[in-house]
BAMAR-840573 format. One line per field, with one value per residue (C-alpha): residue number from 1; x, y, z. Coordinates in steps of 0.25 Angstrom, whole numbers. Example, Ala and Ser with C-alpha at 12.3 -4.5 7.8 and 13.67 -1.06 7.14 Angstrom:
BEGIN
i = [1|2]
east = [49|55]
north = [-18|-4]
up = [31|29]
//
This chain:
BEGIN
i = [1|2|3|4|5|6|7|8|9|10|11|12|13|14|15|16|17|18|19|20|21|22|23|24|25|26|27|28|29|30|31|32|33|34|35|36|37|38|39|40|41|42|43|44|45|46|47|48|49|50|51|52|53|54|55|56|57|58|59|60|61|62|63|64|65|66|67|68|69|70|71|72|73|74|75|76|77|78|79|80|81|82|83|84|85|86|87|88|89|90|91|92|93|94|95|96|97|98|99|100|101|102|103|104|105|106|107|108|109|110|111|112|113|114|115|116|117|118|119|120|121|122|123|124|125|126|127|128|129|130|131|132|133|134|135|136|137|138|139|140|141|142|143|144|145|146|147|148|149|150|151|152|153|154|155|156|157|158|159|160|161|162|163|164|165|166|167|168|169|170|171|172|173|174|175|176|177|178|179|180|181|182|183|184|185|186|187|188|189|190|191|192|193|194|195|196|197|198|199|200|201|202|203|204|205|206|207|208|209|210|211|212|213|214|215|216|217|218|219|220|221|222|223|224|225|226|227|228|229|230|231|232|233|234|235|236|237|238|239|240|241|242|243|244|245|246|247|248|249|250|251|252|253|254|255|256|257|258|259|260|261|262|263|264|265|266|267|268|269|270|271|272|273|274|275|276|277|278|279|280|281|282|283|284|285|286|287|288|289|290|291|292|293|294|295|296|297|298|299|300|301|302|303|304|305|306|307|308|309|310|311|312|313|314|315|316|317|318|319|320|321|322|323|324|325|326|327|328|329|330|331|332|333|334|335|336|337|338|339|340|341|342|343|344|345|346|347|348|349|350|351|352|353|354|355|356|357|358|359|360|361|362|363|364|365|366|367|368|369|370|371|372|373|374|375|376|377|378|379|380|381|382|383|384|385|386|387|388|389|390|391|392|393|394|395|396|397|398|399|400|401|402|403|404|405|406|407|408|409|410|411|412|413|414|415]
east = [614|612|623|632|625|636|629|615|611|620|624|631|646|647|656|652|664|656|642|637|623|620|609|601|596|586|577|568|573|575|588|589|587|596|586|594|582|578|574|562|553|563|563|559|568|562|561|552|543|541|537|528|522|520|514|504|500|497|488|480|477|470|467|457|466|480|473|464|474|488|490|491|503|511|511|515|526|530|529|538|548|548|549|562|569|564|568|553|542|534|521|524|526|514|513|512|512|524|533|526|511|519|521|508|503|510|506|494|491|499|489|495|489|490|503|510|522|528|544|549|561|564|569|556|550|540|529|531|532|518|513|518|511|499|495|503|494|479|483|487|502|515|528|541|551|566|575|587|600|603|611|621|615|619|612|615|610|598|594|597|587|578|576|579|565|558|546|536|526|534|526|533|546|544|557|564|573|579|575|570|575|591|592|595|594|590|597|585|590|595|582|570|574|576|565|557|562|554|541|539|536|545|540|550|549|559|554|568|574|569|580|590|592|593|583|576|565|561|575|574|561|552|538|536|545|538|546|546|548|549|561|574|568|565|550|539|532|521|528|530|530|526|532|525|529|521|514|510|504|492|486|492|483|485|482|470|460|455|452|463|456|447|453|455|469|473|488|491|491|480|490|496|483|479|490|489|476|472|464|466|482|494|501|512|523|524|524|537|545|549|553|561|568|574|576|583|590|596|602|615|621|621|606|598|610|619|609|606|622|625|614|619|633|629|620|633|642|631|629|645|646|636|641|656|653|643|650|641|642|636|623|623|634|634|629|615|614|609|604|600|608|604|613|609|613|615|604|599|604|589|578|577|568|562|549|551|541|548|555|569|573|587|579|570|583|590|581|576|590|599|590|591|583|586|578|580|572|571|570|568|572|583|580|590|591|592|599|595|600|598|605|599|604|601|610|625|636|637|621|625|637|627|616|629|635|620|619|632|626|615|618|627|618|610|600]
north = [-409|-394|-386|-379|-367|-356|-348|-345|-329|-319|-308|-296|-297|-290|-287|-288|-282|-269|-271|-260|-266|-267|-260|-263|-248|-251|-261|-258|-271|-274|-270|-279|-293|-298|-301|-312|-316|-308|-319|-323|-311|-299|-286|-274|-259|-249|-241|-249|-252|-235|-237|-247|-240|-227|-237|-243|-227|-225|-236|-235|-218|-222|-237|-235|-227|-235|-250|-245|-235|-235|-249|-255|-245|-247|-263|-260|-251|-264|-276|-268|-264|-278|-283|-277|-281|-296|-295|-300|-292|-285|-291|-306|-302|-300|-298|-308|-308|-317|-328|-340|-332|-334|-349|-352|-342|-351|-362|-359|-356|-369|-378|-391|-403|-418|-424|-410|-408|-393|-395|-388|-389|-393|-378|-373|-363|-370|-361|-362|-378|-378|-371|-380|-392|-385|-382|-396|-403|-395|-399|-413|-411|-415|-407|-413|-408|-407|-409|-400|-402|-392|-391|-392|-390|-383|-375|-387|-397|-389|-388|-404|-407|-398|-404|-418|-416|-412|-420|-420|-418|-406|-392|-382|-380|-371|-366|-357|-346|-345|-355|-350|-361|-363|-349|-356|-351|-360|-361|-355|-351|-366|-373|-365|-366|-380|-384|-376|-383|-396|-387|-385|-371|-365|-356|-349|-344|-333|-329|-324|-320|-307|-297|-309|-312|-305|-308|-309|-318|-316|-323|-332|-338|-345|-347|-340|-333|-329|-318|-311|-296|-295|-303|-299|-288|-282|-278|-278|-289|-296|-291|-302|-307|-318|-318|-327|-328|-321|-338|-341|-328|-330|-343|-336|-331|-325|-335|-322|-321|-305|-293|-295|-309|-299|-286|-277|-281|-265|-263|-278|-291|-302|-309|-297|-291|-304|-302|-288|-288|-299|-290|-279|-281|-271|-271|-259|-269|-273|-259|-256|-263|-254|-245|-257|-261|-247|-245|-259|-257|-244|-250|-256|-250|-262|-263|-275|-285|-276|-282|-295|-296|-291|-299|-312|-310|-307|-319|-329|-321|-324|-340|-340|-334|-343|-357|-353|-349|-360|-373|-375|-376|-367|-375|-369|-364|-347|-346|-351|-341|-326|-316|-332|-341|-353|-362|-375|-375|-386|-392|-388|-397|-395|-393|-401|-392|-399|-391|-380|-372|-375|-362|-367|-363|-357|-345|-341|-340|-332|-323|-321|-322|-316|-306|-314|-315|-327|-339|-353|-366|-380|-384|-397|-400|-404|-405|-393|-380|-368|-355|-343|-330|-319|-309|-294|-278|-278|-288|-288|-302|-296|-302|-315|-317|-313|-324|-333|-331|-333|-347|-352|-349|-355|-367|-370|-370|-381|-372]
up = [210|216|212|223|231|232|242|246|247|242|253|253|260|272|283|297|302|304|306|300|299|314|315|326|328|316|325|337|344|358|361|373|364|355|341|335|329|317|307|315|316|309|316|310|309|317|305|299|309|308|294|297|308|298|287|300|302|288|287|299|296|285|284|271|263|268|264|253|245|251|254|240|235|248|247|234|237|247|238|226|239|242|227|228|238|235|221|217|210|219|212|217|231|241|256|267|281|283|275|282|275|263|263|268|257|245|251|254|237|233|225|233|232|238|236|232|241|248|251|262|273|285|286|283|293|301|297|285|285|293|280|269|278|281|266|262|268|267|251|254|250|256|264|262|270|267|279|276|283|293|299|287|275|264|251|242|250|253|237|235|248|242|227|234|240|228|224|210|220|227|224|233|241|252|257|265|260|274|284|297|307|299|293|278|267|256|244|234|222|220|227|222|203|206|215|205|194|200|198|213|218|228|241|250|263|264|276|280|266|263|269|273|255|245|237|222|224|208|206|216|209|221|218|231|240|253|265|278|275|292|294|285|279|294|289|300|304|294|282|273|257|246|232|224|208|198|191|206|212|205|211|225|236|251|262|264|254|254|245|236|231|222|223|210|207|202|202|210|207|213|220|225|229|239|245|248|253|262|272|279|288|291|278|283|287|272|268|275|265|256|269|276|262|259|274|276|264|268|281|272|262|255|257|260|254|266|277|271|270|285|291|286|291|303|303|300|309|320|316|316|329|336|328|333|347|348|342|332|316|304|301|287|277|279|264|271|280|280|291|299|305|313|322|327|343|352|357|373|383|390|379|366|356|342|341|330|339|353|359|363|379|372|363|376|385|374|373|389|393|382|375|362|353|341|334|342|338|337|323|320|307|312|327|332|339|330|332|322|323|313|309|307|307|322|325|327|330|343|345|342|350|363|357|355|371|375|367|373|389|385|377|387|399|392|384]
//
């Protein structure tokens, strides 16, 4: 029996009463949308996107010199930034283009074979579920999927699905930190010691997590923890990581074979230099981290824990505000919840949508007709309509009581 979750995620209190964190002049965004929709692409502060532009200058004035001499020491100067603010060694990180490159990169370096099974969710993001088939079934093995209550469902139950589903044959759990289509976030201190405990590796996509959680990913103990730096962190685009723990790095490999396959090693590490160099690409937008850390950090006096803390109260207030006005009941308890929160709406009176890929008519007319920008889909696990709004410095309550009156004209015309 799994004992008692308390509460998942530890945030800094905060009081909303005066929003002192509204700072909206810090992004170059379009004044005349609403962009209630941060969590699917992030948005990146106009000072950073300077920063980039001057590491972009440097590179292309000298392009032998910057790759050749400068390059090394400024992803260096990155990774250790990054270490940091991860709470892992800077040696077991490496660069990737995005989360979903992450999961396929584990998966891709998993010695599987026939009969072996992967365990994932039905939360799972859709990508990254397409991954764990593909390389599933190239080696012969097997995906169970665990149907998780939702809505409803609470940490503990979660944890007991989870090891309920566990086999002798299982080799890896892929799992979400935070879920992209329900905004959950997964109990993982409880879930990865114990599923562990059954010899079965654990990988977590926390595409969201990084800038949304405080986190210590040494302490947290996956075998392999994979994150966007683009989306919470506000980093620009491509910008992305892989922490892999020191016994598995070196059977690991980039899904691009280059250079660093045979390069002298010098002050690196093999698996770090594979990484590094898998052909010549725009490397500047990872080199703006130690810029964007100390930057975002100095926006709160409390630092990072100030926005994480201020962007998940603003989150509940808005997933409260919508559920109230709207009839409609929490679908998780609040301790699930950070700078995300989905609701599940009525369904239209005029188009029935199953298809995860299916664009509903409700997200285009909020958009052409409202100036709203926010995260509607179909998911099918179960079949529902899915709200998701997200919660950043540029946003204020005041944005989700205008996407709130513009659900009830809507929904009530049939949409």
């Amino acid at each position: 029996m799994v004992e008692k979750i308390a509460a998942i995620g530890k945030f800094t209190e905060i009081d909303m009463t005066e929003d002192v964190l509204y700072r909206p002049e810090l992004w170059s965004l379009d004044p005349d949308v609403l962009h209630l929709n941060h969590g699917s692409f992030g948005a990146c502060p106009s000072r950073i996107l300077e920063r980039n532009t001057q590491l972009r200058q440097q590179m292309e004035s000298n392009t032998s010199r910057f790759f050749e001499q400068e390059l090394p020491e400024l992803l260096e100067t990155a990774r250790e930034a990054l270490g940091l603010f991860l709470g892992a060694p800077a040696q077991d990180l490496v660069f990737v283009d995005n989360a979903t490159t992450g999961v396929s990169t584990v998966l891709a370096n998993l010695d599987l074979t026939d009969g072996d099974r992967i365990l994932v969710t039905d939360h799972g993001y859709n990508a990254c579920s397409n991954a764990a088939r593909y390389f599933a079934n190239r080696a012969s093995a097997d995906i169970d999927v665990i149907n998780l209550r939702f809505p409803g469902s609470d940490a503990n139950e979660i944890v007991e699905e989870i090891l309920g589903a566990c086999t002798a044959r299982t080799r890896l759990l892929l799992i979400d930190h935070i879920t992209s289509p329900t905004a959950l976030i997964m109990p993982l201190e409880v879930i990865i010691p114990a599923v562990q405990q059954r010899g079965i590796q654990v990988l977590v996509d926390g595409a969201h997590a990084p800038g949304m959680l405080p986190l210590r990913l040494t302490e947290l103990g996956a075998d392999y923890y994979t994150g966007n730096c683009h989306k919470w962190m506000c980093a620009p685009k491509g910008t992305a990581f892989l922490y892999i723990r020191p016994e598995h790095q070196l059977k690991f490999h980039p899904l691009t074979i280059s250079h660093g396959m045979n390069r002298p090693v010098g002050d690196s590490t093999r698996f770090r230099l594979e990484f590094d160099w898998i052909g010549t690409r725009d490397l500047t937008g990872f080199l703006t981290l130690p810029t964007l850390i100390g930057y975002m950090d100095g926006i709160s006096n409390e630092g990072w824990a100030g926005i994480m803390a201020r962007n998940r109260a603003l989150a509940v207030e808005a997933r409260d505000l919508i559920g109230q006005e709207l009839g409609l009941e929490p679908p998780c308890p609040v301790d699930m919840i950070g700078s995300l929160a989905t609701v599940c709406l009525p369904n239209s009176k005029r188009t029935t949508l199953t298809d995860y890929h299916a664009i509903d008519p409700l997200k285009e007319i909020l958009r052409h007709n409202h100036g709203i920008e926010v995260s509607l889909s179909a998911w099918p696990s179960p079949a529902g309509r899915y709200l998701r709004v997200s919660a950043q410095l540029y946003n204020s309550l005041s944005h989700y009581q205008q996407l709130t009156k513009a659900l009830q004209l809507e929904l009530g015309r049939g949409h």
